[in-house]
N, C-alpha and C positions, 0 to 999 in steps of 0.2 A: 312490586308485582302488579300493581294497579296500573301504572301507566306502560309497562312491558305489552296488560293484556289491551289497553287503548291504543297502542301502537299497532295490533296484527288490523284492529279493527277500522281503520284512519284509509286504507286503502280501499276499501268497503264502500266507506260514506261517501268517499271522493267519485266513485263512479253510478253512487245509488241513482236512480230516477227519482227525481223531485218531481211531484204533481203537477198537473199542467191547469192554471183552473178550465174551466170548461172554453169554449171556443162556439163561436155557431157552426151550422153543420151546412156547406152551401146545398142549394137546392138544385136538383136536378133537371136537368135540360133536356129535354127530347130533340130528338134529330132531327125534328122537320122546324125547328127556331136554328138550326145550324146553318150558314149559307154556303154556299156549293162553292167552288174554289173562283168560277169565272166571276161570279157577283163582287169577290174581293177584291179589293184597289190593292193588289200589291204585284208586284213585277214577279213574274214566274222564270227563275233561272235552272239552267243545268245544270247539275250537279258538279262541281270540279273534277278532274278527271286526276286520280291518284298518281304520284308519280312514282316509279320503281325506286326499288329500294337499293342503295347505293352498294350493297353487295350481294345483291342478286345476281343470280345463275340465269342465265338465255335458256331458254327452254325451248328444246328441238326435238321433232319426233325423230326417231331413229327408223329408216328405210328399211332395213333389215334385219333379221331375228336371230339371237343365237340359235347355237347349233343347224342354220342354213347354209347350203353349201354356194359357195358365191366364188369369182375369177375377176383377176386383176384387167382391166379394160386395155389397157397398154404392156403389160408384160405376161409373156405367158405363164403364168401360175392359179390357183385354184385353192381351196382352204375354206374351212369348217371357221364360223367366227364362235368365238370362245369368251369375247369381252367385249365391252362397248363405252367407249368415253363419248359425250356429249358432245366435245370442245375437244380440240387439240389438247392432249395433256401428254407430250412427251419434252425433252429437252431441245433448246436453243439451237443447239446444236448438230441434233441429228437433224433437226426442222432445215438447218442450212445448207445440208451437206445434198439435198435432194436441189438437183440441177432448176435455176430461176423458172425455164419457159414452162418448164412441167411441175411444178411446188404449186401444191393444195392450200386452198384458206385453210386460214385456221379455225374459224368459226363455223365448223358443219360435225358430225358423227366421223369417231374415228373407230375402227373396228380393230380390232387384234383376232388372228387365225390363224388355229394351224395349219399352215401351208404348205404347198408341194411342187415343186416339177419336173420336170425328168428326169434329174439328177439325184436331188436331194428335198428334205424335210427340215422348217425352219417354223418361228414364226415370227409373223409380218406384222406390221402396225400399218393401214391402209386407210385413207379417206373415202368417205363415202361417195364421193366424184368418180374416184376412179375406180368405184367394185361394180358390179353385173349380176344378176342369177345365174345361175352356174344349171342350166336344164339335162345338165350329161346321168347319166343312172349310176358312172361307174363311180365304187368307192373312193374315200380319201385312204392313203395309208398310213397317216400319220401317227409316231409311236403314242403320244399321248395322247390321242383322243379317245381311247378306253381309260383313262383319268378318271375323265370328268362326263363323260356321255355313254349312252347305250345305243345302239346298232336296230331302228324300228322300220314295220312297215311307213312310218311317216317321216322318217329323216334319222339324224341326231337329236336325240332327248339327254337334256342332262337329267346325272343321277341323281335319285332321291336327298343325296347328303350334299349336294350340289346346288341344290335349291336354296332362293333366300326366301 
């Protein structure tokens, strides 16, 4: 039982503070025996400048707000944006299938909208290149934008539950 109860105790000892004997205490220096940085003989450099982190995200301001109502610069249609990607984030493929002389970078704001034109109601995945403010008064009638927004003297607000 005696060395059971020197066993709980062995982890104890192993981390107790052992005495330190005394040490001198240095003496304190007032600031005016301090010398100024120019008096120093030593080479004054720049700071390194950090380099990005190798999976770091581009950080881009987005031009336009959700729930603004914005029109495509070359096709005629209009739409409520509803989403917003920083960066190109759809597939290869749709990205190809959009004709060479008019294909958007891919490194700018992409916006998703409920869209519309005289036909019919879709929604669009658009670059910020090719959107506009949209200054017209008249509504969108897109079915799903009572989804996700309310109908304000200030535009499209999304709904409370809609918020992040």
């Amino acid at each position: 039982m005696g060395q059971r109860r020197n066993l709980f105790r062995l982890p104890f000892q192993l981390f107790r503070r052992k005495e330190q004997p005394d040490a001198p205490v240095p003496e304190a220096v007032s600031l005016a025996e301090v010398p100024a940085p120019e008096e120093l003989d030593i080479a004054m450099t720049p700071a390194p400048e950090e380099e990005p982190l190798y999976n770091a995200i581009p950080t881009r301001e987005a031009k336009y707000q959700i729930g603004q109502i914005v029109k495509h610069r070359l096709f005629d249609f209009r739409g409520v944006i509803f989403d917003v990607d920083p960066v190109f984030s759809n597939t290869d493929e749709w990205y190809e299938a959009i004709p060479e002389e008019v294909r958007p970078k891919k490194d700018q704001p992409y916006y998703h909208l409920f869209a519309e034109n005289d036909r019919t109601h879709y929604v669009a995945y658009v670059s910020e290149q090719n959107l506009t403010p949209d200054d017209s008064t008249a509504q969108i009638a897109h079915p799903d934008i009572a989804k996700l927004f309310e109908r304000t003297e200030q535009g499209y607000v999304l709904k409370p539950a809609q918020r992040n």
